[in-house]
N, C-alpha and C positions, 0 to 999 in steps of 0.2 A: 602535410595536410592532416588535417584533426578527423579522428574517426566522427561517423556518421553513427548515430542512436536512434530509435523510436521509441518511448516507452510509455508505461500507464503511470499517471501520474493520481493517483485516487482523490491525493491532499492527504493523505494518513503518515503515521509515522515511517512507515517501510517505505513507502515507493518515493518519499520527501527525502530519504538517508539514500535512497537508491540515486537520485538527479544530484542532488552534491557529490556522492563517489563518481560519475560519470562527467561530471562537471570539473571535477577537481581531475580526473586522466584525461583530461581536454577534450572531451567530446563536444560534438555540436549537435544539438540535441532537439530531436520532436517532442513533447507530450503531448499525450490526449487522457482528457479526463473523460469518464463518463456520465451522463445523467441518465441512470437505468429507473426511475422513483423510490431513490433510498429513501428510509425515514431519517437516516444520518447527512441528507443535502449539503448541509452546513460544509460537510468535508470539501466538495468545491470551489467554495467561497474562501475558504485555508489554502487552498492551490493557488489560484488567484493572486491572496494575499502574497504569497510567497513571489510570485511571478514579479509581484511587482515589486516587493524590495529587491527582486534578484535584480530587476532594471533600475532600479536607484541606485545599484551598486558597479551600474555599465553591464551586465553580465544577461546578455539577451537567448531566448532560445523561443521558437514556436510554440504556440499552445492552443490545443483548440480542446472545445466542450462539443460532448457525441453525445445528442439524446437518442437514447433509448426507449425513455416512457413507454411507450407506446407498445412494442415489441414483447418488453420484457413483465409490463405488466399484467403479461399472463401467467405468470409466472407464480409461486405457490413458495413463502421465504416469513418469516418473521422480519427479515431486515426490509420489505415491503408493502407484505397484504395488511390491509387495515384491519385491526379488529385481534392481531397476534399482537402477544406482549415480547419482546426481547427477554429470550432467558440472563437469569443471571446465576454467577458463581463462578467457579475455575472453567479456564479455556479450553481443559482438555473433557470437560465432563460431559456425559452423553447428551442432556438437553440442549449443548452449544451446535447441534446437529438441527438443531429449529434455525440457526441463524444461515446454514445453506442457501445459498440461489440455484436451483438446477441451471447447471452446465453456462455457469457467469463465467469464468476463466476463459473454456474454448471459446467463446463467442467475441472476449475481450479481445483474445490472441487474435482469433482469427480476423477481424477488423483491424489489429496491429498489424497483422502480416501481409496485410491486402496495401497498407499505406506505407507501410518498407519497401515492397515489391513495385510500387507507383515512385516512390524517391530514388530508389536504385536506377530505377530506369529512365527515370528524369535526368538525374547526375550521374549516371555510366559510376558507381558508386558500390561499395558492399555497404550493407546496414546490417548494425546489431541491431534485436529486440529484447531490450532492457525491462526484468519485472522483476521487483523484490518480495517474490514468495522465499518463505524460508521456513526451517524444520519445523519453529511451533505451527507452523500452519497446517501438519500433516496427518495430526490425529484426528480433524475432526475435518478440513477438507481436503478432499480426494483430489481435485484439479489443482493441489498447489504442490502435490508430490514430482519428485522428480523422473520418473515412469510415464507418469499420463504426460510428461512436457518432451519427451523424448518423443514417445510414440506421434501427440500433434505435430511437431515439426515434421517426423519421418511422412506424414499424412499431406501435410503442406507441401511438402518437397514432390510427393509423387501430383499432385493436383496445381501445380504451377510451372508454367514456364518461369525462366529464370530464376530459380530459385538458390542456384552456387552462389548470389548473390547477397541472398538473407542468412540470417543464422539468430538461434536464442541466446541472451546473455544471461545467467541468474547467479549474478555471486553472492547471494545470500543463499544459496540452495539448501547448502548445509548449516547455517546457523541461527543463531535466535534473534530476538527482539534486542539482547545486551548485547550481542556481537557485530549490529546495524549500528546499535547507539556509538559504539565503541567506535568501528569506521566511519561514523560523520563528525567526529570528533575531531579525526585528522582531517576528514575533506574541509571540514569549516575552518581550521587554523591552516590550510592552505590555500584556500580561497578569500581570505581574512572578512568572514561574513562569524555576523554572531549567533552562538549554538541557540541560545535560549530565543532571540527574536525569529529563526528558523523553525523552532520545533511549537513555539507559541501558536503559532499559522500552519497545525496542522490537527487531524482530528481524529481519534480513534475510536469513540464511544459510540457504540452502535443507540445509543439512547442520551442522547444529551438535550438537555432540557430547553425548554422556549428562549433563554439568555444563551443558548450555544456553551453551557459547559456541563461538562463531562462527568457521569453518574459514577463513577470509581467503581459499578458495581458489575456491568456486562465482563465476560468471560475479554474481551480483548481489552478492555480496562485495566485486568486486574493484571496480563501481562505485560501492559505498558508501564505499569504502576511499581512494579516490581523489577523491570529491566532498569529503570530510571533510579531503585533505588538499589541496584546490580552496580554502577559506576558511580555511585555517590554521590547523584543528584535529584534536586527535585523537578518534577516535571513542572516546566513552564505551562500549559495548559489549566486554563481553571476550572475549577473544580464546584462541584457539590457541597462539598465540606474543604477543613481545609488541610493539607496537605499532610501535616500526624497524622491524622483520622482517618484520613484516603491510606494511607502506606498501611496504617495498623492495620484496617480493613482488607488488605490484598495479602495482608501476610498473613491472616488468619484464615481467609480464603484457601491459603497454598498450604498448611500447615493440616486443615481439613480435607482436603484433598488427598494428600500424602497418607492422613490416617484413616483413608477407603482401600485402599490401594493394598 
């Protein structure tokens, strides 16, 4: 019997390398995306897309979209309130702290943990909770460290019954954006699905323009842009400029960066 998964599936690069690793150890897999009123929406239309080559390829999994609007748009984020500009520069630099949502992770989890604990109990099942936070996540936000995802579970586990049932899964906990690229590398030559029409159908610019492509210039740009050029490829997602131009511009970024430090 194939493990049981729940996971977030944003449509971004991480949590898109996180459902091919999970997919590729034979999991049978939930996502849920969410619609909290990102100004980067597009990124669910990328899930989607994916969803559905993944079913042209036979390879089915559940998916559902959880709006939030409502809820969340009280919320105080550059990646939402109208009228903030999306910072730009390196992903570790103080102003990428505007791109915060207060307390968007627990909120994610804890509607992931609510809908594990409902499949567990449906199918007399254990379920993983599948999220690919990983290390560059951990300088500038707090709910992607490995601590605050300790302590939630330990908190969920005391506030649930059944809960020997659920458990967290994060194997990206300790690695980067090149260490994701690098494991969906093998998931996709083991699933024989193709890297570039996978990662094309995903979005990571917190500022992508009216055509849906990607400003090279936001703090998670520049380490997408740089992990892609980490394994010696260019990133299928299009671009602002074109792909010289984007790479020089991230490596100048990291190079500026380094000379603050």
């Amino acid at each position: 019997m194939p493990e049981l998964s729940v996971m977030a599936l944003s449509g971004g690069m991480d949590s898109t390398g996180l459902l091919m690793h999970l997919l590729a150890e034979g999991h049978e897999v939930h996502a849920l995306s969410y619609d909290y009123g990102q100004k980067h929406s597009i990124e669910i239309e990328r899930a989607k897309a994916n969803i559905a080559y993944l079913k042209s390829k036979g390879i089915y999994l559940e998916h559902k979209v959880i709006d939030l609007r409502s809820a969340m748009s009280i919320f105080d984020s550059a990646l939402t309130t109208e009228g903030y500009e999306v910072p730009q520069g390196h992903y570790e630099e103080e102003q990428m702290k505007q791109t915060v949502v207060p307390n968007r992770n627990a909120i994610f989890s804890s509607i992931l943990y609510g809908y594990a604990l409902s499949v567990a109990q449906k199918r007399n099942k254990v379920v993983k909770i599948a999220l690919g936070v990983h290390s560059g996540d951990h300088a500038i936000y707090p709910d992607c460290r490995p601590e605050f995802y300790g302590a939630l579970e330990n908190a969920f586990q005391i506030g649930n019954w059944s809960s020997d049932q659920v458990s967290f899964y994060l194997p990206y906990i300790g690695g980067d954006k090149e260490s994701i690229l690098r494991d969906s590398e093998k998931s996709l030559d083991q699933l024989e699905l193709d890297f570039n029409t996978v990662f094309a159908n995903t979005n990571t610019s917190y500022d992508p323009d009216e055509m849906g492509r990607s400003s090279g210039k936001s703090g998670a740009d520049v380490e997408r842009i740089l992990a892609f050029h980490a394994i010696g490829k260019e990133d299928p997602v299009s671009y602002v400029k074109p792909w010289p131009e984007v790479l020089q511009d991230a490596i100048n970024t990291e190079i500026k960066h380094k000379e603050k430090i």
